[in-house]
C-alpha positions as CSV (number, residue, x, y, z in Angstrom):
1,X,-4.6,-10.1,-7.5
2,X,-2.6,-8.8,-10.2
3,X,-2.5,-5.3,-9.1
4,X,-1.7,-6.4,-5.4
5,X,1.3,-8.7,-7.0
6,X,2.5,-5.3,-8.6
7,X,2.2,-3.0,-5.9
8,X,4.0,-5.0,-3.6
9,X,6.5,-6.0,-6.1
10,X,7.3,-2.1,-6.1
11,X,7.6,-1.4,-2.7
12,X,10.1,-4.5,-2.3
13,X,12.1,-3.4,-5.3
14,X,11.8,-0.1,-4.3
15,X,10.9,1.1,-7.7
16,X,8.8,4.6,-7.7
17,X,8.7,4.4,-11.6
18,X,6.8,1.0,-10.8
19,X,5.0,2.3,-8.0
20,X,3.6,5.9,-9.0
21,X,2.4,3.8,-12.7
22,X,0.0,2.0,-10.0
23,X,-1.4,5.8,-8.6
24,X,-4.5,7.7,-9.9
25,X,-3.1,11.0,-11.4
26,X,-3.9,13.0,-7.9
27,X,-1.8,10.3,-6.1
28,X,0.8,10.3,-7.9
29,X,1.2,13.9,-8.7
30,X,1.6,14.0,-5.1
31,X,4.1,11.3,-4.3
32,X,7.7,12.4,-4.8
33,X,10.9,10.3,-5.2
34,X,12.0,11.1,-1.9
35,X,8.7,10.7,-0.2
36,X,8.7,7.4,-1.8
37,X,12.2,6.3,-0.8
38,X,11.9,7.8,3.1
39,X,8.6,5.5,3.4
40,X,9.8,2.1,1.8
41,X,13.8,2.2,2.2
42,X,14.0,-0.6,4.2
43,X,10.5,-2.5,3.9
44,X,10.0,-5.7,2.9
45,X,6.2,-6.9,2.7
46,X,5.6,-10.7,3.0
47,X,2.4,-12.5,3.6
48,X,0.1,-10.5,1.3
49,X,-3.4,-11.8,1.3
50,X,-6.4,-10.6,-0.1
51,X,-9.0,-11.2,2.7
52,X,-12.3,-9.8,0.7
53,X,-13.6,-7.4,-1.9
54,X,-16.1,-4.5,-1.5
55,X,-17.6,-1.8,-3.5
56,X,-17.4,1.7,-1.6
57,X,-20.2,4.3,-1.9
58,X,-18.8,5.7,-5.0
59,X,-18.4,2.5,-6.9
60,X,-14.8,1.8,-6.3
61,X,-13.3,-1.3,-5.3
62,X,-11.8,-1.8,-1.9
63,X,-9.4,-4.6,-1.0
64,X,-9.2,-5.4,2.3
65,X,-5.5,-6.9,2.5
66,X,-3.2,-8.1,5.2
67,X,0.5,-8.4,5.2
68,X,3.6,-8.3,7.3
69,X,6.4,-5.6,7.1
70,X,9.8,-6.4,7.7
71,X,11.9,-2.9,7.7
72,X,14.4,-0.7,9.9
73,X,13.0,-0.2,13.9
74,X,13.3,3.6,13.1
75,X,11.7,3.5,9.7
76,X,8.4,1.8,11.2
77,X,4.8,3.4,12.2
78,X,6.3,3.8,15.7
79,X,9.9,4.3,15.0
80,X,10.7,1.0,17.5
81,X,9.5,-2.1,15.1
82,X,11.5,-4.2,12.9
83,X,8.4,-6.4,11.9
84,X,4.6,-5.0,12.0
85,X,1.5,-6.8,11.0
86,X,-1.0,-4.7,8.9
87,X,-4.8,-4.5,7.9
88,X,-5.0,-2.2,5.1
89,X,-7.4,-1.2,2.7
90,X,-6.7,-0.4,-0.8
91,X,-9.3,1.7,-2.4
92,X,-9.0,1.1,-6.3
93,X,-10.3,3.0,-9.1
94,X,-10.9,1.4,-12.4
95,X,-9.2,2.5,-15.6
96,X,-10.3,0.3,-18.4
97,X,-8.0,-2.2,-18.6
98,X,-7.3,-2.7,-14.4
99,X,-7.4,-0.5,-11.6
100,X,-5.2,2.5,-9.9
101,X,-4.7,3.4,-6.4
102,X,-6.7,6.1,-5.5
103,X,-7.1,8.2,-2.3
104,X,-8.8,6.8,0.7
105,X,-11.7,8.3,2.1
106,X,-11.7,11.4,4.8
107,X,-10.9,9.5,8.1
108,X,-9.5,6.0,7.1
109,X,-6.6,4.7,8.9
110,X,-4.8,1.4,8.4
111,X,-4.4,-1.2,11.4
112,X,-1.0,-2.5,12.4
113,X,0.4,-3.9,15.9
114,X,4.0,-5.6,16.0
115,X,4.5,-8.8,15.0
116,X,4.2,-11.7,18.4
């Protein structure tokens, strides 16, 4: 709960500093500034809910997490949205003290549809 209140703080604030401290090192080596700021300019996430927990093959935690984003038509999944629901999953890697973001497996993709 703690790391979901902090990643989605960042995105609404639209804080990299914030954001990129939640990435593993591979993540975040790849995530630029600008990457960041083209993806989450205009987003606001409301309605975050963790709907379960599970352990993936190699021993990470996955959060299985729903929310609704609020953000610019053109800036959406399809470019025509200004509100999208979303099923995501989080794939978390522990680093002593809490967890980081890490990559999701070969193949995932996140579920969204516009909101009714």
């Amino acid at each position: 709960a703690g790391f979901l209140n902090r990643y989605f703080a960042a995105i609404n604030s639209h804080d990299y500093q914030a954001y990129a401290a939640l990435l593993d090192p591979q993540l975040r080596q790849d995530l630029t500034t600008s990457q960041f700021e083209r993806g989450y300019q205009s987003t606001a996430d409301t309605g975050e809910t963790l709907a379960g927990t599970s352990v993936a093959a190699n021993g990470d935690t996955v959060a299985a997490v729903t929310f609704t984003s609020h953000q610019n038509p053109a800036d959406s999944v399809d470019h025509q949205q200004a509100c999208t629901d979303w099923h995501i999953s989080l794939f978390l890697e522990s680093d002593g003290a809490g967890y980081l973001l890490g990559p999701p497996p070969a193949g995932y993709h996140a579920s969204s549809a516009a909101c009714p």
